[in-house]
C-alpha positions in Angstrom: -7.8 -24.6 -39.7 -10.7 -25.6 -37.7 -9.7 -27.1 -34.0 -10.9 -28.3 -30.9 -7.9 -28.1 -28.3 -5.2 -29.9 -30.5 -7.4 -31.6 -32.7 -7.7 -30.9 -36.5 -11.1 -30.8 -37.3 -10.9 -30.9 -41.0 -8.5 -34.0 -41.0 -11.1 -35.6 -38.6 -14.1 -35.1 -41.3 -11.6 -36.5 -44.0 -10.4 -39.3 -42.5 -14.1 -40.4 -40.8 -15.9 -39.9 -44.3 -13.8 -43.0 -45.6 -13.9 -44.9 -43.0 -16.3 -47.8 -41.7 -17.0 -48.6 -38.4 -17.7 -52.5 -37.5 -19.1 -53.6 -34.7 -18.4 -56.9 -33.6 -21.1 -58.7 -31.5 -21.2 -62.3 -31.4 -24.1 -63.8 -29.3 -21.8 -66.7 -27.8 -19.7 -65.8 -24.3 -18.8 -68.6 -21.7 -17.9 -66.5 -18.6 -21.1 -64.2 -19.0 -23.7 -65.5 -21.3 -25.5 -62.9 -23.7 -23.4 -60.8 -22.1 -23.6 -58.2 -25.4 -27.5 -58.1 -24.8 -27.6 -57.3 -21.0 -29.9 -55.0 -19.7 -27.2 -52.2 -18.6 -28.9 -49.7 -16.5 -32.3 -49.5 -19.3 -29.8 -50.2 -22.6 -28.4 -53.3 -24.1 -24.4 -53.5 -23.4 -24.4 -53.2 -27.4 -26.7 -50.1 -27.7 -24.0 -47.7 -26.3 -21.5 -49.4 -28.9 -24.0 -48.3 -31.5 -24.9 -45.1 -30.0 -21.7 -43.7 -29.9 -20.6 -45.6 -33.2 -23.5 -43.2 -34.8 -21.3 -39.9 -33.9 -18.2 -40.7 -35.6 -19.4 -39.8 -38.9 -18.3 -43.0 -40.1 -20.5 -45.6 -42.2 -21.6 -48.3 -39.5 -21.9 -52.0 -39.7 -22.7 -54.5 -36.8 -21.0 -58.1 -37.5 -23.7 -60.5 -35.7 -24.9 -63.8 -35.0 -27.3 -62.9 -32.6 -31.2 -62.3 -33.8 -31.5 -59.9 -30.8 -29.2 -58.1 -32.2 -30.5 -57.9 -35.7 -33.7 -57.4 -35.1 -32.8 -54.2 -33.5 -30.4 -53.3 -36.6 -34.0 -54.1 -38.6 -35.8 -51.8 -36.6 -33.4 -48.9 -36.2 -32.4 -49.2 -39.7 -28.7 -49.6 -39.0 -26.5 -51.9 -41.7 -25.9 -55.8 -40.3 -24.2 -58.6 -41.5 -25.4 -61.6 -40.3 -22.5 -63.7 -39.2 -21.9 -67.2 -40.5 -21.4 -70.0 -37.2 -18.2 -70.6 -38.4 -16.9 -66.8 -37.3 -18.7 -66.9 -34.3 -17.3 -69.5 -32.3 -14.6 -69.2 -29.2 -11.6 -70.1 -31.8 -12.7 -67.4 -33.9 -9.7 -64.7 -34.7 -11.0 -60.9 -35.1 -9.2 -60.7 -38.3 -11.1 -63.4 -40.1 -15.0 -61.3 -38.7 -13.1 -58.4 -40.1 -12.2 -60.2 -43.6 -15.5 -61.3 -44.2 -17.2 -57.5 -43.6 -14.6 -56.5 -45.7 -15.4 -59.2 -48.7 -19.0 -58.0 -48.4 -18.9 -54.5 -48.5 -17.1 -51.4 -50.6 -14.2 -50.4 -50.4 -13.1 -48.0 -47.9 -9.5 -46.1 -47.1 -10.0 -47.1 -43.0 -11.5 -49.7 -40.4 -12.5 -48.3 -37.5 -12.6 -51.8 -35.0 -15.6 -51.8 -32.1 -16.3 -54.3 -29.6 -20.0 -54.3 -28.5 -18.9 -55.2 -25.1 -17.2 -52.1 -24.1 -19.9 -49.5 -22.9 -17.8 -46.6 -21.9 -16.7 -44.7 -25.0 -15.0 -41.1 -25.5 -15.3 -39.2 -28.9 -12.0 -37.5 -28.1 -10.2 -40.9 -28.2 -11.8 -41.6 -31.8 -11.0 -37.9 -33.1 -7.1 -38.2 -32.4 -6.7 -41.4 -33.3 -8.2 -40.0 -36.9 -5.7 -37.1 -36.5 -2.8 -39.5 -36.2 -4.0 -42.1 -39.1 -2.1 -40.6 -42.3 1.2 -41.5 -40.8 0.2 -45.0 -39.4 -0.7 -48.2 -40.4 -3.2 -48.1 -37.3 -4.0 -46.2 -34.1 -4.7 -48.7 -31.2 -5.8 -46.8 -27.8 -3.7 -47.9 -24.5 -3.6 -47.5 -20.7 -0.9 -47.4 -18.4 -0.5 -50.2 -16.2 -1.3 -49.6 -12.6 -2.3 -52.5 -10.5 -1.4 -55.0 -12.3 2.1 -54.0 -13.6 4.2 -57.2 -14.6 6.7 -56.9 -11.6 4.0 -58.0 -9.0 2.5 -60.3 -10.8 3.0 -64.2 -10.2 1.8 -67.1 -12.4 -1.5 -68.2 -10.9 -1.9 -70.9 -8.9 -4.1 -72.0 -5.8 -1.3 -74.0 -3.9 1.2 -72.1 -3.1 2.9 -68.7 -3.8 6.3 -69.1 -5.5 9.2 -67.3 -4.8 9.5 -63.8 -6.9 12.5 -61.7 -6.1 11.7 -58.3 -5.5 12.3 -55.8 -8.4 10.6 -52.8 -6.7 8.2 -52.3 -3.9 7.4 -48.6 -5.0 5.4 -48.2 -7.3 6.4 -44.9 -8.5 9.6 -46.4 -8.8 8.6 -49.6 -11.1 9.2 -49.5 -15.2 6.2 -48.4 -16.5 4.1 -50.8 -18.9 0.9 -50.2 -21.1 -1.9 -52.4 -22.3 -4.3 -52.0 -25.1 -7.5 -51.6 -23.7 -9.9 -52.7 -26.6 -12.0 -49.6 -26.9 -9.8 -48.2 -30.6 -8.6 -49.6 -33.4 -8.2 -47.6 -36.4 -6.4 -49.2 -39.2 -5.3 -48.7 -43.2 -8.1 -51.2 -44.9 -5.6 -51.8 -47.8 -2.4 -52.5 -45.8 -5.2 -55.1 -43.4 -6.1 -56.7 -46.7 -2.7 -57.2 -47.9 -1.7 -59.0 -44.8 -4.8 -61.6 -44.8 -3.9 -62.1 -48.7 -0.5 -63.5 -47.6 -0.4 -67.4 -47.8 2.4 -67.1 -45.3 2.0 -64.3 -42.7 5.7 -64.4 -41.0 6.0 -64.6 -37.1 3.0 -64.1 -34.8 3.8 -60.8 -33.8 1.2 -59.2 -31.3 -1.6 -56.9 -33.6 0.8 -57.7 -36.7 -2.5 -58.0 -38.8 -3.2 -54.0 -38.6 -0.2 -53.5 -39.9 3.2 -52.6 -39.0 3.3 -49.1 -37.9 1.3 -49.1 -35.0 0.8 -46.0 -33.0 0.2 -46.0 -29.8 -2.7 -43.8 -28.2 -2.3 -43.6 -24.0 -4.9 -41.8 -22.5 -6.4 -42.5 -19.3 -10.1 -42.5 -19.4 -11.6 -45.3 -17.9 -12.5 -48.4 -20.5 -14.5 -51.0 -19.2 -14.5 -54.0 -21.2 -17.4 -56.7 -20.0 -16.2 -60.1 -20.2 -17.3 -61.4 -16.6 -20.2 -60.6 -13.5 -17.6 -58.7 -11.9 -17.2 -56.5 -15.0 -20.7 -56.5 -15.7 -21.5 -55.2 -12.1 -18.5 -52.5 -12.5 -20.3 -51.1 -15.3 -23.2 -51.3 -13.9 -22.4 -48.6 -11.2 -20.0 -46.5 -13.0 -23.3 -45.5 -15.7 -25.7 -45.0 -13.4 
């Protein structure tokens, strides 16, 4: 058996060899505009996407509206599909961009969901997450909740703070929490297929439409997901 650390190499290569990567990358984004064609530190906020979408050993599509974007697909000969205005607009569900690459293209045993506007990417994350496929219907990467756990929270407002009864002031002593933090999706393309065939899909459970065996993948590499200036900025120092 051929490994790196705890990984099984040779499930890896079998798993990645039927799977497609899509890369989501709409042009249209009303807290940062064009935020997926930034300059980022002498690359476009999509190019790492790419880049490190090319190591996976995974076929490779970018869903697009953006002719930025295409036109570097053209030139780096790199598979598009050249999404229609009515998947690209703020209403827009990922399932339905997905369904459409899907309806386009072969079949394939896996989905391997990228968003172009997440710059910081780790192999390792990708590699397990293949590992851990046969018994799921997906892997979905998550972080632990720090800062932001849901006991300290409040409901935001700019009048005045409510009243919140203290659960804990520790935080070593808080119930833990974790959040999905957008940089893996890996999910069974038949069982995703089944699901969007459904005329009626049952209750709107969180991620129900990759399936219903959802692994969890906690690690705690830093994700930075650009939505905003402040994220942009973030990024912006942490790859320098």
């Amino acid at each position: 058996m051929r490994k790196i650390g705890s990984i099984d190499l040779n499930m890896v290569e079998s798993v990645s060899s039927n799977t497609l990567s899509i890369i989501t990358a709409r042009v249209g984004s009303k807290r940062l505009p064009n935020k997926n064609i930034l300059n980022l530190n002498g690359k476009m906020v999509f190019e790492y996407t790419i880049d490190y979408a090319k190591k996976l050993n995974t076929d490779v599509v970018v869903s697009t509206d953006s002719q930025v974007i295409i036109n570097y697909c053209i030139n780096n000969g790199i598979r598009y599909i050249n999404r229609d205005k009515s998947l690209s607009t703020d209403e827009t569900k990922i399932e339905d961009v997905i369904y459409d690459v899907c309806l386009k293209l072969s079949d394939y045993n896996y989905i391997s969901l990228l968003y172009a506007n997440i710059p910081t990417r780790y192999e390792e994350i990708f590699n397990k997450s293949m590992e851990l496929i046969k018994d799921y219907d997906c892997v979905m990467s998550f972080r632990k909740v720090e800062h932001e756990n849901p006991e300290v929270v409040f409901p935001y407002t700019d009048d005045m703070l409510p009243m919140m009864i203290s659960k804990e002031y520790m935080s070593q002593k808080r119930n833990n929490y974790m959040v999905h933090d957008g940089h893996t999706i890996l999910f069974n393309t038949k069982k995703f297929k089944e699901y969007m065939q459904q005329e009626h899909k049952g209750p709107n459970y969180l991620y129900r439409q990759f399936g219903c065996k959802i692994k969890p993948l906690i690690h705690d590499n830093i994700v930075l997901d650009i939505d905003n200036l402040n994220d942009f900025k973030l990024a912006e120092a942490y790859l320098k």
